[in-house]
DRENKEVEX-566213 format. One record per residue: residue number from 1; residue in one letter; chain; y, x, z of N, C-alpha, C, CB in turn. Coordinates in pm, whole numbers. Glycine has a CB too. Layout:
<recs>
(NUM,a,A,(Y,X,Z),(Y,X,Z),(Y,X,Z),(Y,X,Z))
...
</recs>
This chain:
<recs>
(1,x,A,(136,-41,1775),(138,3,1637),(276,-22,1578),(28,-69,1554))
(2,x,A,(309,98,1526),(466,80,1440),(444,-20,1313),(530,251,1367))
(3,x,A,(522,-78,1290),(563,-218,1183),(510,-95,1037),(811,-296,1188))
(4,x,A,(657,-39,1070),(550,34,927),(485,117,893),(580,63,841))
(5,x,A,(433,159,815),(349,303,777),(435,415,783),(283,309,626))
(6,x,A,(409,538,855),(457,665,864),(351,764,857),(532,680,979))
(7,x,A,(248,765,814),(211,860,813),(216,942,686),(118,843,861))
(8,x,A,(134,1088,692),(218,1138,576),(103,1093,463),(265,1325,583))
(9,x,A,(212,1131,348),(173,1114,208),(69,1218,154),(296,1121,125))
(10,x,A,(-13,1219,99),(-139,1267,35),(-136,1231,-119),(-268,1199,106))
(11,x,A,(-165,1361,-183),(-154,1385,-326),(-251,1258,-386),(-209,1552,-369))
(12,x,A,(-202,1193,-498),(-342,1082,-585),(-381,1163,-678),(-299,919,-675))
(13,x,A,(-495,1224,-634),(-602,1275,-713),(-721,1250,-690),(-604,1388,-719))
(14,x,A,(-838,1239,-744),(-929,1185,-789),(-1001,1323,-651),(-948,1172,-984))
(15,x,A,(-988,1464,-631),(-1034,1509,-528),(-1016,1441,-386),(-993,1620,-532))
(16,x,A,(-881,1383,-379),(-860,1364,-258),(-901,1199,-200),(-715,1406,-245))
(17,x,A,(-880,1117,-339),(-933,999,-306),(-1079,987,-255),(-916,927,-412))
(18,x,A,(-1150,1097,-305),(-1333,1095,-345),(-1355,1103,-172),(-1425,1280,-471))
(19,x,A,(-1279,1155,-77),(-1309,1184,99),(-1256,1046,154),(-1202,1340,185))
(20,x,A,(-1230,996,77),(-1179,786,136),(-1299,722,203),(-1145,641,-32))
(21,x,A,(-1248,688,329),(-1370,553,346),(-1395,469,230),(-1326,436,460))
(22,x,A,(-1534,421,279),(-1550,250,167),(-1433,137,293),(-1822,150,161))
(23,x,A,(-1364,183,407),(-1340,110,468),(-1207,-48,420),(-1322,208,564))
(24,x,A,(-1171,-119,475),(-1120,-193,429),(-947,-199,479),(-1209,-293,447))
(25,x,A,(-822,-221,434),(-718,-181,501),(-614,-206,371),(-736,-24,569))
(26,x,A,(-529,-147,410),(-403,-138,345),(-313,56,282),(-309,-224,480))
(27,x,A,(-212,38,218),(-211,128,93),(-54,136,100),(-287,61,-64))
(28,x,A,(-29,222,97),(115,202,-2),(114,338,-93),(286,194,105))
(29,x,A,(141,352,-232),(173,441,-338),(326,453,-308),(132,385,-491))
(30,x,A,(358,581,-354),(519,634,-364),(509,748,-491),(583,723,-191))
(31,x,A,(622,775,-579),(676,823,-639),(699,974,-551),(772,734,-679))
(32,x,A,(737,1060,-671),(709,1232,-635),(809,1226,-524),(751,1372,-775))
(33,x,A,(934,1137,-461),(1062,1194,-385),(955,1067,-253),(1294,1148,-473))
(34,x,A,(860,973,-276),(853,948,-161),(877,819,-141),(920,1020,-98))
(35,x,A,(948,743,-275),(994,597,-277),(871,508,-312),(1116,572,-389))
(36,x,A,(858,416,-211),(772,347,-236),(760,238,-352),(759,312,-138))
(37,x,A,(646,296,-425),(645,170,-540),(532,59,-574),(656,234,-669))
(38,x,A,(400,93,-481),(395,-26,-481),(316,-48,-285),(298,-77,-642))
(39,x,A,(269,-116,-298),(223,-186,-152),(92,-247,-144),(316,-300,-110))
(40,x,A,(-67,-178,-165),(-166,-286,-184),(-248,-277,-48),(-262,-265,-325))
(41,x,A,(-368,-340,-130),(-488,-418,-5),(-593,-389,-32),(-508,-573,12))
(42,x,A,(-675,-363,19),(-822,-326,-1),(-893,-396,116),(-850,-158,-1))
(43,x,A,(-935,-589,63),(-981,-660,112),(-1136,-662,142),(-936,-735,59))
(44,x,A,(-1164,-829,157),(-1338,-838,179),(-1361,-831,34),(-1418,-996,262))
(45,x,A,(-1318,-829,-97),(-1352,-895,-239),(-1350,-718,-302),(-1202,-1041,-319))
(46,x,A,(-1252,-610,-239),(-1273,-451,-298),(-1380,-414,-273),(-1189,-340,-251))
(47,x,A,(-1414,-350,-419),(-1555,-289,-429),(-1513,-157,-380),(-1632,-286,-585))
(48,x,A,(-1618,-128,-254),(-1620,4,-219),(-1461,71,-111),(-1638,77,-379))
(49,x,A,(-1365,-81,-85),(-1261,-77,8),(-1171,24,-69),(-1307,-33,162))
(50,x,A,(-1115,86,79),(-1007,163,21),(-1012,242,-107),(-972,245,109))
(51,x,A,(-1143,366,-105),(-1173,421,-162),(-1187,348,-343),(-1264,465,-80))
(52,x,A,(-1253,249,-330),(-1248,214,-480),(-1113,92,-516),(-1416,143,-522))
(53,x,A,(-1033,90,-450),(-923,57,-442),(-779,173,-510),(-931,27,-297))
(54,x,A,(-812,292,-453),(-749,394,-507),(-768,473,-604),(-735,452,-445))
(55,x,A,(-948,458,-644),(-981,494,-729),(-927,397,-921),(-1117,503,-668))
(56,x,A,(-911,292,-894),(-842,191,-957),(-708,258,-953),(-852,47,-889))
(57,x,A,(-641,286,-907),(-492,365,-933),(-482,430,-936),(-404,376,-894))
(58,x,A,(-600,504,-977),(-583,691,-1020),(-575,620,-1176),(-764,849,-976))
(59,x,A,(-680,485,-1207),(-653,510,-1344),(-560,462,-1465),(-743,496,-1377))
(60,x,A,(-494,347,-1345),(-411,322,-1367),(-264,326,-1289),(-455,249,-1399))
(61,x,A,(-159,428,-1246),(-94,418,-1148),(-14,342,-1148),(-56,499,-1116))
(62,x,A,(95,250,-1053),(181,195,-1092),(286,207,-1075),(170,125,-1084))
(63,x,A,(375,266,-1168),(509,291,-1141),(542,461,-1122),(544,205,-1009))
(64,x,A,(473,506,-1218),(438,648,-1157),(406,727,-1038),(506,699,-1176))
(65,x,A,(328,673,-973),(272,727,-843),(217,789,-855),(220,678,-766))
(66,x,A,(241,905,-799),(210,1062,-742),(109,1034,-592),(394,1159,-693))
(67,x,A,(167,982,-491),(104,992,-343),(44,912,-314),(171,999,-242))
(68,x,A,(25,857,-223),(-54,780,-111),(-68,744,17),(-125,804,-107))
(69,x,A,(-39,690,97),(-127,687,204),(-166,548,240),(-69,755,316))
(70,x,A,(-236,560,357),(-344,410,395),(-351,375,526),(-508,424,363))
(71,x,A,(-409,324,575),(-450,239,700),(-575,167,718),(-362,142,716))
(72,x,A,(-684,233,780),(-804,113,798),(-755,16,855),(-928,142,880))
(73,x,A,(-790,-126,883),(-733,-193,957),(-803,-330,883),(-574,-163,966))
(74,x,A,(-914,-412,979),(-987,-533,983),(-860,-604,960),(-1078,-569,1118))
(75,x,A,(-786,-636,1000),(-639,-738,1002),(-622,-677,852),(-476,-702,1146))
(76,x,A,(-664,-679,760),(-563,-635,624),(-476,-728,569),(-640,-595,500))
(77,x,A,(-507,-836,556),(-407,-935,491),(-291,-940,590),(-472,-1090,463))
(78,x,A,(-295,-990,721),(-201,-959,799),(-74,-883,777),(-255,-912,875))
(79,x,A,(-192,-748,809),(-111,-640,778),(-29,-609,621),(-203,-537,809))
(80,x,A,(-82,-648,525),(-65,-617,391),(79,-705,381),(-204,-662,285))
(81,x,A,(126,-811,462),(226,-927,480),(342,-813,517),(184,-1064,614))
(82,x,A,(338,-817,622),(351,-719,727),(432,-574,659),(188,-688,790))
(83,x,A,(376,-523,607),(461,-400,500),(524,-442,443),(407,-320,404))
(84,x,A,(492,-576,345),(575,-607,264),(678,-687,293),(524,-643,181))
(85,x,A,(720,-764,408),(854,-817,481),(885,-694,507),(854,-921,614))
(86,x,A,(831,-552,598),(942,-469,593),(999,-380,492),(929,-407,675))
(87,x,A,(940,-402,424),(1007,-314,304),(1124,-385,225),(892,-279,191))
(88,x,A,(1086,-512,228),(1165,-668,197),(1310,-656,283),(1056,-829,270))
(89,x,A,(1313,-613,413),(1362,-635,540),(1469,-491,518),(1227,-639,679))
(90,x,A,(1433,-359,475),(1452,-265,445),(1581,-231,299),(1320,-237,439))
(91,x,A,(1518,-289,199),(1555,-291,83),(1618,-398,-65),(1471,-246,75))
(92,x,A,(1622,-525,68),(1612,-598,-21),(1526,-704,-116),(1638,-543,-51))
(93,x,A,(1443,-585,-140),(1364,-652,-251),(1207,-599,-214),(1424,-601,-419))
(94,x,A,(1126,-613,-325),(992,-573,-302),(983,-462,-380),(887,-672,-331))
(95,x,A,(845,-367,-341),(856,-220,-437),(879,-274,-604),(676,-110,-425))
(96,x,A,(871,-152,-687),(858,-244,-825),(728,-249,-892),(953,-196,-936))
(97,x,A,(589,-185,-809),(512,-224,-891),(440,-346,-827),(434,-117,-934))
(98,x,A,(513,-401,-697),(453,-545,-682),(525,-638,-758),(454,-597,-539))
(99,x,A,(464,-699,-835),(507,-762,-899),(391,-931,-955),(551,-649,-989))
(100,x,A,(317,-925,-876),(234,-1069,-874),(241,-1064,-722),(56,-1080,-951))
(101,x,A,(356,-1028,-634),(391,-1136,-470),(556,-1198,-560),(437,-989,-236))
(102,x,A,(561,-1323,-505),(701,-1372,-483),(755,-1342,-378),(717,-1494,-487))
(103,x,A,(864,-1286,-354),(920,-1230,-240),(958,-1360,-149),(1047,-1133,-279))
(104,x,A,(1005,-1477,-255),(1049,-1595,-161),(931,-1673,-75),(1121,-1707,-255))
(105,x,A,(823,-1629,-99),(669,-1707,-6),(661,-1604,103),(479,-1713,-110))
(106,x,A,(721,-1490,142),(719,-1405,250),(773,-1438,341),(754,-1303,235))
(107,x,A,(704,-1445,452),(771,-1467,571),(896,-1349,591),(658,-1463,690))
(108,x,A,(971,-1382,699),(1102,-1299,710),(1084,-1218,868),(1259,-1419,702))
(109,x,A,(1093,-1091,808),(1087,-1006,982),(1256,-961,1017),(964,-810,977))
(110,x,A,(1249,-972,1154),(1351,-898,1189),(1349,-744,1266),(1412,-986,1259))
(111,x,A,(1352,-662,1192),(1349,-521,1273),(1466,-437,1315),(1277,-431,1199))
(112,x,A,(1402,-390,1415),(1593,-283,1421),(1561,-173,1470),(1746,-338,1541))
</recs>
């Protein structure tokens, strides 16, 4: 499995979210050009997993997010780490609508 998410982006609309598993996994939102803004989780504690996970950011988006895409994946916290060192690893910093992670409690990846 590649470190990060590549697959493609899918419109956030309330049609397209409604075909979501209840499954449990990970998220990243991007802006209309594709920039990722924020990075979430759809744990054991999301009602209804991914699906009511995204449904929560249709109604509120963060950072103006337009897209989407996801990942089932039992490992979610793991994984949810995992995006966010590489994006960390990538850019510097963290997207801007994470903003309750401290970037300094992240472990550090090295990718190339």
């Amino acid at each position: 499995m590649a470190v990060r998410l590549d697959k493609p982006w899918i419109p956030l609309q309330a049609a397209q979210v409604a075909h979501l598993p209840g499954h449990l996994g990970v998220y990243q939102l991007a802006d209309s050009t594709g920039e990722i803004v924020y990075i979430g989780v759809a744990g054991g504690r999301s009602a209804f997993g991914l699906k009511g996970a995204l449904q929560e950011a249709l109604q509120a988006p963060p950072a103006a997010a337009t897209q989407f895409r996801y990942e089932v994946n039992m490992a979610y916290h793991t994984r949810h780490l995992e995006l966010l060192q590489a994006y960390h690893y990538d850019h510097g910093r963290l997207p801007v609508g994470n903003l309750d992670i401290d970037a300094s409690t992240l472990g550090r990846l090295r990718l190339g």
